[in-house]
Structure formats: structure tokens, C-alpha cells
N, C-alpha and C positions, 0 to 999 in steps of 0.2 A: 400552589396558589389556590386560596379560597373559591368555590364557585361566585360565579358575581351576585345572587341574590342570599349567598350565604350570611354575607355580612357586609359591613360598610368596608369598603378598599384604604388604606392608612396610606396617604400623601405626603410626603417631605419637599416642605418649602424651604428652600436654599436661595437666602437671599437677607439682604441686611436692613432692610427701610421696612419695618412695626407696619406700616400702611398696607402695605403688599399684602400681609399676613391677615389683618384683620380684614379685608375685604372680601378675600379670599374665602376666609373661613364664615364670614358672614352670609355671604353671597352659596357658597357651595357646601357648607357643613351638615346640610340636612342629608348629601348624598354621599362625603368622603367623613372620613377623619384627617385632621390634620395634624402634623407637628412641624417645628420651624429651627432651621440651622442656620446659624449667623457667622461661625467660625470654621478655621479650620478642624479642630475635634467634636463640634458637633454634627461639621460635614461625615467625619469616618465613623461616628455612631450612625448614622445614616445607614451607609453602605453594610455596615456590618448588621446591620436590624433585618433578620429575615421575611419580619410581618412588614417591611414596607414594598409598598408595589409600584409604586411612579414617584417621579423625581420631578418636580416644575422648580427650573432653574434660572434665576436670574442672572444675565450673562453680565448685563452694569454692575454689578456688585462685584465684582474682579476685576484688579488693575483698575489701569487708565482707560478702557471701553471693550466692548466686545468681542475684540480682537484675542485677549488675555481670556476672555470667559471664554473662548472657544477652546481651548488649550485644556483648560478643567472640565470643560464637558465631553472632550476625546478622554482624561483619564477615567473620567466618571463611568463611561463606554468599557474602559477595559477592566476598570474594578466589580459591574455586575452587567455581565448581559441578560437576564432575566427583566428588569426592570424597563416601564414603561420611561423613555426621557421626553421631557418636554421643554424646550428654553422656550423665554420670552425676552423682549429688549425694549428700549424707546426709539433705537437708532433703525433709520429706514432706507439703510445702503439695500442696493437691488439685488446684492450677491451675498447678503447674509443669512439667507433662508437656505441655499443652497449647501453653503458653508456651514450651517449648523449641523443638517443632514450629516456632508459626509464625515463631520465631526463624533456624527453617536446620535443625534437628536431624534426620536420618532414623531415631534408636533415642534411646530414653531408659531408665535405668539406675537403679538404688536401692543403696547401698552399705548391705552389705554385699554383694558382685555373683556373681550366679551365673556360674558361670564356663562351663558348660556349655551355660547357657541363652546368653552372651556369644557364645560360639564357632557354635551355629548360629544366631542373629539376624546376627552378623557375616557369615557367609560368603553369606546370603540377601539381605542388603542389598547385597552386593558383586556377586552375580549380577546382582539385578536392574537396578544403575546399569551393569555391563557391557552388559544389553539395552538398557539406554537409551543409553547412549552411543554401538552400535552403528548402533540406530535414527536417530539422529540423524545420524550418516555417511552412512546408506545415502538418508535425507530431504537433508542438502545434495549428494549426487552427482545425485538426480534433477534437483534444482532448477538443478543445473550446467548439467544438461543442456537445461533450459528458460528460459536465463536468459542474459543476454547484455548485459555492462556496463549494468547495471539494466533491460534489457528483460524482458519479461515473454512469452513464449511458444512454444511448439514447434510450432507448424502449419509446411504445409510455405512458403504464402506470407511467413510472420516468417524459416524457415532462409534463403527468400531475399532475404529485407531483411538479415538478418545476413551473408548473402555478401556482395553488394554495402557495405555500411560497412567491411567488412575491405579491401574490392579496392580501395576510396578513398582509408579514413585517410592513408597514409603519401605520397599524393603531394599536393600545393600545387593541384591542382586545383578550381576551382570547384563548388561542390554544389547542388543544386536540393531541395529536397525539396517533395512532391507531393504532398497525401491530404485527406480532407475534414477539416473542425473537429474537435474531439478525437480524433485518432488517437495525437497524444503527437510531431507534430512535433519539440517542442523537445527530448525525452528523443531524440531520435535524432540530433538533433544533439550533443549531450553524448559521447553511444556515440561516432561517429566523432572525438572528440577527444579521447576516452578510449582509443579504440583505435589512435593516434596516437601522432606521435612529438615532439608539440604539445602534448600531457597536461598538465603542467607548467607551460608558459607563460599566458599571461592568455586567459583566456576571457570574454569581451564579449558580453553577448545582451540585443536591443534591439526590442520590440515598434513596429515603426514605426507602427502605431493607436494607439499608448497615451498621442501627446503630441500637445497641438495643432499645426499647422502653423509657429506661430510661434518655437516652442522647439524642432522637432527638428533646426533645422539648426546650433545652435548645439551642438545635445548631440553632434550626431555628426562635426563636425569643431572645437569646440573656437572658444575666441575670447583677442586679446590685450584687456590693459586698456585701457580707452576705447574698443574699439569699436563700443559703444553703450550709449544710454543705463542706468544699474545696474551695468555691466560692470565693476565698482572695482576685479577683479583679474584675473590671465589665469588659463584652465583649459581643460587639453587636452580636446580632442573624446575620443569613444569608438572611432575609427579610429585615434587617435592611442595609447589607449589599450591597443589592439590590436594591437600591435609586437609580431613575435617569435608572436604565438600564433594565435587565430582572432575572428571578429569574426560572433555570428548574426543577423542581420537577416529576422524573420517578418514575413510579410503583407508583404512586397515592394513589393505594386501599390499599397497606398497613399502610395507617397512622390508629391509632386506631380511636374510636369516639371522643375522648375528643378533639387531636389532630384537626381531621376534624372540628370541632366547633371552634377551634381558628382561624384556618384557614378561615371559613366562617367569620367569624367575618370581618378579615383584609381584604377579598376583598370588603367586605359591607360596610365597614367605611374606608377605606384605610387609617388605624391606625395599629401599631404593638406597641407591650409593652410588654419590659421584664420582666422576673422572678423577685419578690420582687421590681417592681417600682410602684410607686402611678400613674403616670401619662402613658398615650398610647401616640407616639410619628405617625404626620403624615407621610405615605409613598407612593413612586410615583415607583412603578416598575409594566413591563410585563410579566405575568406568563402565561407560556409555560410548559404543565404536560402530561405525557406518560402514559401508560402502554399497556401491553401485553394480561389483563385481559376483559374478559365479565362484562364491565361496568354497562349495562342495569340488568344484572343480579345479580352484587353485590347491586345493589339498590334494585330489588324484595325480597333478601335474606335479606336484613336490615343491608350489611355488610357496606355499601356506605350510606351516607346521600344523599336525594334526591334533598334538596337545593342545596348541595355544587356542585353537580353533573348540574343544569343546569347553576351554576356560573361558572365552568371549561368545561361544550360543549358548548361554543358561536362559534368557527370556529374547525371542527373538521377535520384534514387530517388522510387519508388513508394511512398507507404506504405501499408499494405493499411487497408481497413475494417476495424471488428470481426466485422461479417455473412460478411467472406472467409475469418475466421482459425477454421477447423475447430478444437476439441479444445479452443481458448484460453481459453474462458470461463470454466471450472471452474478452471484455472488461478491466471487473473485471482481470478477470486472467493476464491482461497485467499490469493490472495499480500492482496490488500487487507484482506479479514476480519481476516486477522492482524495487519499495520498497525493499522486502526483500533480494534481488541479493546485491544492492546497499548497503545495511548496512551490508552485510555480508561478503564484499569486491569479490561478486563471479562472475564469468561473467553470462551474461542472460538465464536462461535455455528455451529452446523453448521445446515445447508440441508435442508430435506425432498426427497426424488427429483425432486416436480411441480414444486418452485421451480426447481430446474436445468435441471429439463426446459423451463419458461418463458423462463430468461433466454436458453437456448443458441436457441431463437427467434424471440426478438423482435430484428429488424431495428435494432437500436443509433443510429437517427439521431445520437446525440452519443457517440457510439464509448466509446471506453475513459472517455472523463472523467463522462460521464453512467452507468457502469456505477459507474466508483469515487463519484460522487456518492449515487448508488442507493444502493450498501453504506453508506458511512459515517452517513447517515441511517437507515439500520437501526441501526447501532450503537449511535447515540446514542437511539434513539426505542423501540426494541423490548427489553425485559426479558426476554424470556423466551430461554432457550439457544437455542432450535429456532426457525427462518425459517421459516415458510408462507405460503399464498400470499395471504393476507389482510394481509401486512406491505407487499407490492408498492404501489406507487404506483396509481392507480388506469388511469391512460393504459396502461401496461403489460400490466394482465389485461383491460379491454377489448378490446387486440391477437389474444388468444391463446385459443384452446377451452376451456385450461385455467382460464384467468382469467375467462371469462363461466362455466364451472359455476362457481366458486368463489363469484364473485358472487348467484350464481341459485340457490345450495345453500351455506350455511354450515355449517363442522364439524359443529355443533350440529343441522343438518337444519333444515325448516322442514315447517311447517303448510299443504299443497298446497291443502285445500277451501278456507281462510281465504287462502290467495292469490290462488286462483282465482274468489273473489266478490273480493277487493279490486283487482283487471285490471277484471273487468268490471263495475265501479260505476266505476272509472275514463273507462273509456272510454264507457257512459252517459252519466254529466257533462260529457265535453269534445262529446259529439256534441249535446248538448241543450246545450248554449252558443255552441257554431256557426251552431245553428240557431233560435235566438232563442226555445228552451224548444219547441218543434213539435215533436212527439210523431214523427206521418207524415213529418216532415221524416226527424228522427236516426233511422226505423228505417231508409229509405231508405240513409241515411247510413252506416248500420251492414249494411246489407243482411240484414235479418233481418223479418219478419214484423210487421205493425202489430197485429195481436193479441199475439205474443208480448213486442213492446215496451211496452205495456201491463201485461203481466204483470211483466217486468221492473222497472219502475217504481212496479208495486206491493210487488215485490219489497224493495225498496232503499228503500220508503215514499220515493220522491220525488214530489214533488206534480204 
């Protein structure tokens, strides 16, 4: 959008009464440009004109009254949100101002129109979507910058997960990927075939835990009809499937040995062949294979074969913890909040300081997925705008200094003397139940004084 004193702002008058137009244009031509859409297709040249910047909409000019214009002014809303809208009407129901709004509307109008009052409501509505729209450039450049075929972060250990997928994608070489349970293996796998020249072609991803033993070998290279019993038709495996593109296989170490031996085979001959076929059919895919496990040690243990083990480490990435990714967490938290706000139709919850100050500490044992887990359970469970630390799960603020005051002093404060006897009547009771109601026993126990435990007990009228 043009700076405002760049040039005159081009106004599209949507509306069918010639009077409208000329006075309009009369009255405010020295400050806009105007042009005028009577119809249906010269309303959608409208919309498609990028040099038009506000829409002044006559709602009477649709249907049987403004009831119907509002309908076209909610699509007008979804066909450009960039665009300043403005309706106007003659009809002076009390709830059509409101109704316009939650239609799309940014100004609403009453005919007979002040023309004055038109001309600075216009040029203020026009600055303000230029802030916003700038805003929102200068919000996706950041995000460019922290973002990396749907990756999510700028620390310096993610710029160098992002080197390494660049230095891979484009060659046929084997990939390993390495990191504990939810670090987002599989979206890294994506990234390097998005960052590929494989994009395109078929992309295959196969949890090798996720099928019994008895079906994964059929899934993954396919069977003809009759080769056993149910098999009433043929259908290709998912290597088979994987011609031409890339093929991921997570959690690796659970394939058994027989499995791992077919497997070697197809990358050694880069053949696949079904269940019950005579022949091995040639295959051209790049396999990309994860896991979470002590590789080197399933091969010591005899659980991993050692061949197939240096056929799948030719290029091996590291994926970082979330505990390693400096800076990422606020990050994370923005980009997810927004996701789950957004599909939950809810407006954006912002974070108290202590809650970020928590998460960016707590040692993430289920990394990224247990953080987006965290959030989206806030989403749906917490009403209120603002996150504090009373919405945390409770494992969480046990972890943390901030999380045990929280615990031990709510917003609202508490009642110290009335704590203070409620600790110790506690702890009374558990020491006179250990000690089978003995008085000299739980002072002992308590290491306090057998007069004062007496008093105590008279205290707390325990018998």
C-alpha cells in the first residue's frame, strides 16, 4: 500500500444510484480517486484491482434492504482483508451499526453523509490498515527468520540443524536422524524433502512400532494375490510405493531381524519384491530413518544388524533437545498459542513474565510435543486471556521455585497463622499414629519437649 501522501488512495464505490457517485466524487475528489461498480462483475474487478484501497459500500443496493447487503459485505471481508470497508445505508435500525461491524465493516455511514466527517474517517481508517499491514510484513520477516520449512526456531543449535538439511536434501544419500522422543523427528524429515529436489514426488512415512510384526512386512514391501491366506488382491508395499521420491522409516530398531535383512537387501540391490512374486521389481527412493534409541548399542547387544546400521548412518543429524534450544521456547509458545487459539475460535492468550520464565526452565523431558501438548490444554481448559502459573500442570511448578511459591502462596495470598496450626496438627496426627497414640513416644518423634507435647495436644484438644 502507497504511503498516504504518496499519492491519491483509489476508492471503489459499490453502489447503483449515479447520485451516490457524483457527489461523492464531487465533494471528495480533490482527496481520493474514485471508481464506481454497479454489477456483479464490476463488483469482482473491484476486488481483484490491487491499486484499490477502501470499499464504500452501499448496503440498499442489495436485495430487499440491508439485511442482504450485509451478506455481501461479510463475503467482501473474506474476499480481501487488506482493504479499508466502509458501508453506508438510509435505514436507521439500532443494531445495524453493530451488524455491519461484525460483518467486515471498518466505518459505518448514515445517508444523508457527511462528507467531511467521510473524508477524515476515510483517510484514518486507511492509515491505520497501512500500520497494520506494515505490521504484519515486518511480523512474517521475523518469522522468516525463525522458521525453516515449518521448523520452528532460531537458537543457534536449530541454525545448525537447518545447515545440515540444506547440505543433504539435494543428494540421494542416506539420513539418520538422532534425538530423544518428541523433538519433532518426523517434521525434520519433511523439511529435508521439502528442501529437496524430491518435493514433488511421493513421500512415504512409516512408524515401524505402530504395526504388529505380522503386517509390517506385508505393508512394506507389498504382496501378489494368493500369497496368503485374505490376500484376494495384489498391492504394492510402501517401498514400492516410494518410487521416484523418499521413503521414512522412524524407530528403525524395532524392525525384527528377518525384516532388517530384507531391508538390507533393497538398499544393496535397490530391488523390492513382493510377498508370493518370482520376480524383485527395480526401486529408486531416499530413505530417511529415525529413532530415539542407543543405536551403537543395539548393534553391541545383537539387537541391530551391523550392516544395515552403516547402510542407514551415511549422513547422520543430531536433533537438538528443547533444554538445548536457547531463545526457542517463547518462540514455540507463540507459534502454537496461535494454532490452537485459532482453531479454537478463541482470542490469543498472552503469558504472564513468571509463566515464561517457568517454561524457558523446566527441562522438557517430552521436548517440543509435551510443550505443544501443555499449550493446547491451556487452550481448551483455561478461559481467562492471561496464563499464570496456576494453569501449569502440576509436575511442572513442583520442578520450579516459581512453581512451589505459587503453590505455597496463591494470587489471592493465604492465611499464615491458620497454615501454621494446620502443618502442625498435621504433623501431631501422623507422629501419634506411628506411635500407637504415645504421647513420650511422638514428642520424641517430633523432638520437642514431653511437656510441650502435652500442651500441644491440649492445644488441638486431642485426647
Amino acid at each position: 500500500m502507497p504511503e498516504l501522501d504518496a499519492e491519491r488512495h483509489l476508492v471503489a464505490l459499490v453502489s447503483d444510484e449515479p447520485e451516490h457517485f457524483r457527489a461523492i466524487r464531487e465533494h471528495l475528489g480533490a482527496t481520493f480517486r474514485f471508481l464506481q461498480a454497479k454489477d456483479e462483475e464490476e463488483i469482482r474487478n473491484v476486488f481483484e484491482n490491487a491499486e484499490v484501497h477502501a470499499v464504500l459500500f452501499d448496503l440498499d443496493c442489495v436485495g430487499d434492504g440491508p439485511g442482504d447487503g450485509l451478506e455481501v459485505l461479510e463475503e467482501m471481508r473474506r474476499l480481501r482483508d487488506d482493504l479499508v470497508l466502509a458501508a453506508f445505508t438510509r435505514t436507521t435500525q439500532r443494531t445495524l451499526p453493530l451488524k455491519a461491524a461484525q460483518a467486515g465493516a471498518d466505518e459505518f455511514f448514515l445517508v444523508p453523509l457527511n462528507f467531511e466527517e467521510l473524508k477524515i474517517v476515510l483517510l484514518r481508517a486507511l492509515e491505520k490498515r497501512a500500520l497494520e499491514l506494515e505490521g504484519r510484513r515486518v511480523i512474517a520477516q521475523a518469522e522468516q527468520k525463525v522458521s525453516f520449512y515449518g521448523l520452528v526456531g532460531g537458537s543457534a543449535a536449530m541454525q545448525k540443524l537447518y545447515g545440515s538439511i540444506e547440505a543433504v536434501a539435494n543428494t540421494n544419500a542416506s539420513v539418520l536422524l538422532r534425538g530423544e522422543s518428541g523433538v519433532g523427528k518426523e517434521l525434520i524429515a519433511r523439511a529435508v524433502v521439502q528442501c529437496s529436489d524430491r518435493a514433488d514426488k511421493p513421500y512415504i512415512c512409516l512408524n515401524c512400532s505402530a504395526l504388529p510384526e505380522n503386517l509390517i512386512e506385508s505393508e512394506l514391501f507389498g504382496y501378489e494375490k494368493g500369497a496368503f491366506t485374505g490376500a484376494d488382491t495384489a498391492k504394492p508395499g510402501l517401498i514400492e510405493t516410494a518410487h521416484g521420491g523418499t521413503l521414512f522409516l522412524d524407530e528403525i530398531t524395532t524392525l525384527n531381524p528377518h525384516l532388517q535383512s530384507k531391508l538390507l537387501r533393497v538398499l544393496q540391490e535397490r530391488v523390492s519384491q513382493r510377498l508370493g512374486a518370482r520376480h524383485a521389481q527395480k526401486i529408486d527412493f531416499r530413505l530417511i530413518t529415525a529413532t530415539n534409541e542407543d543405536l551403537e548399542d543395539c548393534v553391541r547387544k545383537g539387537r541391530f544388524r551391523e550392516d544395515l546400521y552403516f547402510r542407514i548412518n551415511v549422513v547422520p543429524i543430531i536433533v537438538p533437545p528443547l533444554r538445548e534450544r536457547d531463545g526457542d521456547i517463547a518462540l514455540l509458545v507463540d507459534h502454537f498459542l496461535r494454532i490452537y487459539c485459532t482453531s479454537a475460535k478463541k482470542p490469543l492468550k498472552t503469558l504472564k513474565p513468571d509463566v515464561l520464565e517457568l517454561l524457558e526452565g523446566y527441562k522438557w523431558p517430552g521436548n517440543v510435543r509435551e510443550l505443544e501438548n501443555v499449550l493446547q490444554r491451556i487452550v481448551v481448559m483455561v478461559n481467562s486471556p492471561t496464563v499464570t502459573l496456576e494453569h501449569l500442570p502440576q509436575q511442572m511448578l513442583q520442578s520450579s521455585a516459581a512453581g512451589q511459591e505459587s503453590m505455597l502462596i496463591p494470587e489471592e495470598g493465604v492465611d499464615f497463622d491458620a497454615e501454621l496450626e494446620r502443618i502442625e496438627l498435621a504433623y501431631i496426627n501422623a507422629a501419634l499414629r506411628r506411635t500407637g497414640g504415645k504421647k513420650s513416644a511422638a514428642a520424641m518423634l517430633l523432638k520437642v519437649d514431653p511437656q510441650r507435647m502435652k500442651y500441644l495436644c491440649r492445644k488441638h484438644k486431642i485426647e
